[in-house]
C-alpha positions in Angstrom: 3.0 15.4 18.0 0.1 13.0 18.7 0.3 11.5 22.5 -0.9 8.3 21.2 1.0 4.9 22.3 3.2 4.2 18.8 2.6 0.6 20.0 -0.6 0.2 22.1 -2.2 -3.7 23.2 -5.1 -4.0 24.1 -6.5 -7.5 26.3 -4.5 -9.1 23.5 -5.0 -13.1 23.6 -3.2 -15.9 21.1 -4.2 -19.8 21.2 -2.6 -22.4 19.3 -5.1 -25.0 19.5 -5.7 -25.9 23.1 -2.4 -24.2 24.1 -3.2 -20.6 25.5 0.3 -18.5 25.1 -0.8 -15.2 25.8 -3.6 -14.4 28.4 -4.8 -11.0 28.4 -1.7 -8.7 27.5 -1.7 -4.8 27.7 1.5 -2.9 26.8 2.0 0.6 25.6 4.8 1.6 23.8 5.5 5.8 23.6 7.4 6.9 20.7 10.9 6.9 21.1 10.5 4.8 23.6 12.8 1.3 24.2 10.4 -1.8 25.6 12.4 -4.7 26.6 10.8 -7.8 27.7 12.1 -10.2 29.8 10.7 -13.6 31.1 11.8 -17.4 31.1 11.5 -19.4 27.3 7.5 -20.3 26.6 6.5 -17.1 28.4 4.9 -15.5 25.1 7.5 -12.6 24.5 8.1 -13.7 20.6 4.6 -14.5 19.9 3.4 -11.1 21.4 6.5 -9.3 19.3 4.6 -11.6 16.1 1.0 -10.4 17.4 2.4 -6.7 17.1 3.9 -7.4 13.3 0.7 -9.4 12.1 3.3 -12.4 11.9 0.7 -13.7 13.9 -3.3 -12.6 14.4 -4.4 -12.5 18.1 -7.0 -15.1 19.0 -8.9 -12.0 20.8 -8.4 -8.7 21.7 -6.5 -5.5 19.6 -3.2 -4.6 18.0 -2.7 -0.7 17.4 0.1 0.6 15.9 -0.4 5.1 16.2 -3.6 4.4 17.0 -4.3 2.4 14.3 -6.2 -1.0 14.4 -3.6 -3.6 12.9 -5.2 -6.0 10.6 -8.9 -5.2 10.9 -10.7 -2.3 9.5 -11.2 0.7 12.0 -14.8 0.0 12.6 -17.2 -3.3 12.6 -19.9 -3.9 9.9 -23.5 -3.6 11.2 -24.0 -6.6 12.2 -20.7 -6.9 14.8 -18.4 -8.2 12.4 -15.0 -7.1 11.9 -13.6 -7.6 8.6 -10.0 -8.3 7.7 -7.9 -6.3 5.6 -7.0 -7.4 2.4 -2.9 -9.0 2.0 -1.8 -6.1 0.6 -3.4 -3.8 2.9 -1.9 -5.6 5.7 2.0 -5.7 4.1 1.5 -1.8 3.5 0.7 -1.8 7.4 3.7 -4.0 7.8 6.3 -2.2 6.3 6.1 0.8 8.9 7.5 -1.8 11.1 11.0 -4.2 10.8 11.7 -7.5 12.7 15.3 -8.9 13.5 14.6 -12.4 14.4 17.0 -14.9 16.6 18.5 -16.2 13.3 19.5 -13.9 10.6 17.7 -15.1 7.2 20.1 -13.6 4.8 19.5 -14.7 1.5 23.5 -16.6 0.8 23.3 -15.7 -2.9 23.5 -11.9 -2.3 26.1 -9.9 -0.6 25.6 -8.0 2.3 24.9 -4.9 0.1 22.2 -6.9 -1.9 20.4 -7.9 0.7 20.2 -4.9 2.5 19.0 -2.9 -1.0 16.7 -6.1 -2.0 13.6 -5.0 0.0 13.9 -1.1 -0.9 14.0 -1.9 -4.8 11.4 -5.0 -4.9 8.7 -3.6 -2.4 9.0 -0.2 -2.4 10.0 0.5 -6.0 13.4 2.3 -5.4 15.9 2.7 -7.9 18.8 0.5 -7.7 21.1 3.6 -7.8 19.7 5.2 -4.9 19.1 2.1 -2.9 22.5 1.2 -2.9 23.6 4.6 -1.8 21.1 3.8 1.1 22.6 0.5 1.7 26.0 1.9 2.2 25.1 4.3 4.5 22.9 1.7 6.4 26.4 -0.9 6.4 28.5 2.5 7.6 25.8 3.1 10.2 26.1 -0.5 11.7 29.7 -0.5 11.4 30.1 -2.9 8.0 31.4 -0.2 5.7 34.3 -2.4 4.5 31.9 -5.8 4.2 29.5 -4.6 1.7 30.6 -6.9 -0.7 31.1 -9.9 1.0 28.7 -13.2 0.9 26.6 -14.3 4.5 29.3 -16.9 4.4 32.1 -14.9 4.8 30.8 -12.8 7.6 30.3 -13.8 11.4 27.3 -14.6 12.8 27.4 -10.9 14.9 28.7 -9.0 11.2 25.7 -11.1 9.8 22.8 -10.0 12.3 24.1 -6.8 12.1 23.7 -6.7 8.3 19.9 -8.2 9.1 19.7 -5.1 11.3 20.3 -2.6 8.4 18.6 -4.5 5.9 15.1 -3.9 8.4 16.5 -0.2 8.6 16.3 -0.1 5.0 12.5 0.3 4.6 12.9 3.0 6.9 10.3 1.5 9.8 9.1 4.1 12.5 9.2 1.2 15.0 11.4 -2.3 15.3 11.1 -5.6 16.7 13.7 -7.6 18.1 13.1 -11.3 18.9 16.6 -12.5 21.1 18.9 -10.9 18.5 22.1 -11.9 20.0 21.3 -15.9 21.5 22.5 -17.6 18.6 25.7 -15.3 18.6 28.9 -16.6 20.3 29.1 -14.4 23.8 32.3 -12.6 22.0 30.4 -11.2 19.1 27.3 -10.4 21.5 28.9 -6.5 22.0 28.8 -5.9 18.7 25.4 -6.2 18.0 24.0 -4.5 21.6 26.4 -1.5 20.3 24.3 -0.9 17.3 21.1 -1.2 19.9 22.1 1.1 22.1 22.9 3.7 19.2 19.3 3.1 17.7 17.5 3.9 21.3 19.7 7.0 21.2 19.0 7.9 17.7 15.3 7.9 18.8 14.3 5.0 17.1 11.2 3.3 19.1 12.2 -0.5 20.0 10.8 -3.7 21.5 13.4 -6.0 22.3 13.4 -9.6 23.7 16.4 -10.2 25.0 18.3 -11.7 28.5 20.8 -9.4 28.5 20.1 -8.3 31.9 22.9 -5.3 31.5 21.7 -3.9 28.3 17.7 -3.8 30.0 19.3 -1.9 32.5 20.9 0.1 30.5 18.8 1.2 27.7 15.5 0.3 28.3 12.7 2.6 29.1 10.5 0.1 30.6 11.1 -3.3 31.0 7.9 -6.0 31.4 8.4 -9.3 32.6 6.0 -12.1 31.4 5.5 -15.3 32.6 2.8 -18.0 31.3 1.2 -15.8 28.7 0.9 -13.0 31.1 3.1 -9.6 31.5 3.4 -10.1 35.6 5.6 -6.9 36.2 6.7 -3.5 34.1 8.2 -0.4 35.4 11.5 1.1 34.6 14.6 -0.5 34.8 15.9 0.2 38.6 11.4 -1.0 39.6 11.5 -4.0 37.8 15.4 -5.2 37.8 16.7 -3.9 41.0 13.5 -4.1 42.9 11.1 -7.0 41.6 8.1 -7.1 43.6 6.7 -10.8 42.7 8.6 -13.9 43.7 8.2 -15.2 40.2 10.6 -12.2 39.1 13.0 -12.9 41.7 13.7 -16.5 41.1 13.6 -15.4 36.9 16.6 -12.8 37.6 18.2 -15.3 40.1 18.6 -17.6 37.5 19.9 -15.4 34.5 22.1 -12.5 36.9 
């Protein structure tokens, strides 16, 4: 097995106009590995989970994903230049990867099997019969065995972000993203969706989570980086960077969500 970073940043910058949100960010991510970030809201944790997933193109520096540049070819043209990869070279680097975002984006007019067999039959070209036995195993796996045919609106918000977590499972990604999976969830339904976390990480399944939930950092997470203004300011595993912070700026952050 290749000891390459699955995830590997490299001096990774991102403007939006005159706003600089991330300054300079290196993270490696081993496979099978658990990444949680942590850091107060405007701190650049989503954008660099968006930098990672080309949902967003770094203003400067490098995105690999097993070694692989994301979004550029490998090597620069003769005269410096590095040219972009077509759309549909960048999806096909895309879909080794799934995102679960804050809110859950379940499309209301299909049930919670539909959406989790949409992406298998419409990208990848799966058949409908074998998608859905997929999907069903997917729902089982995340607990929703006996909601498959339900509508978005008939489900809670948790039983909803936990369908959005199999239908990302569904193109079978070798890594996933998640960007604050449980803060639009009511703090009851919160369990229910760290459960089906927790049995990913020990599935093996490589992870980057933003999240506040102090507990579960501690927890599961293999290393946990703190960034603050663009920059990642601490990293370490759990029991360095949560029960020992080193910079001031760490110490007031866990102050204020502990």
């Amino acid at each position: 097995m290749s000891t390459e970073p699955l995830v590997r940043l490299e001096s990774v910058h991102k403007s939006f106009g005159d706003v600089h949100v991330l300054r300079g960010c290196d993270l490696a991510v081993q496979r099978g590995e658990v990444a949680v970030l942590l850091g107060p809201s405007g701190s650049g944790k989503s954008t660099l989970l968006r930098c990672i997933n080309q949902l967003e193109e770094p203003t400067a520096g490098k995105v690999l994903i097993d070694g692989v540049l994301q979004g550029y070819a490998p090597e620069p043209l003769p005269d410096g230049r590095w040219q972009k990869l077509s759309a549909a070279q960048i999806a096909a680097q895309r879909s080794r990867i799934g995102m679960v975002f804050q809110r859950f984006h379940l499309f209301p007019h299909l049930t919670a099997l539909g959406n989790v067999m949409e992406a298998p039959v419409q990208v990848r070209g799966v058949s409908k019969a074998a998608a859905q036995a997929q999907a069903r195993e997917l729902l089982a796996r995340v607990g929703l065995a006996d909601r498959a045919d339900h509508y978005p609106s008939e489900l809670s918000g948790g039983q909803q972000q936990r369908v959005a977590i199999a239908r990302a499972l569904a193109m079978e990604p070798e890594l996933m993203l998640f960007d604050e999976p449980t803060s639009a969830l009511d703090p009851e339904l919160v369990t229910e969706v760290l459960t089906v976390l927790r049995d990913l990480a020990r599935e093996g399944m490589t992870m980057v989570v933003v999240t506040h939930e102090i507990g579960f950092a501690r927890e599961v997470a293999d290393q946990v980086v703190f960034m603050d203004e663009g920059r990642i300011i601490e990293r370490g595993s759990p029991a360095q960077v949560i029960d020992h912070p080193r910079s001031e700026r760490l110490q007031e952050f866990l102050a204020s969500v502990l």
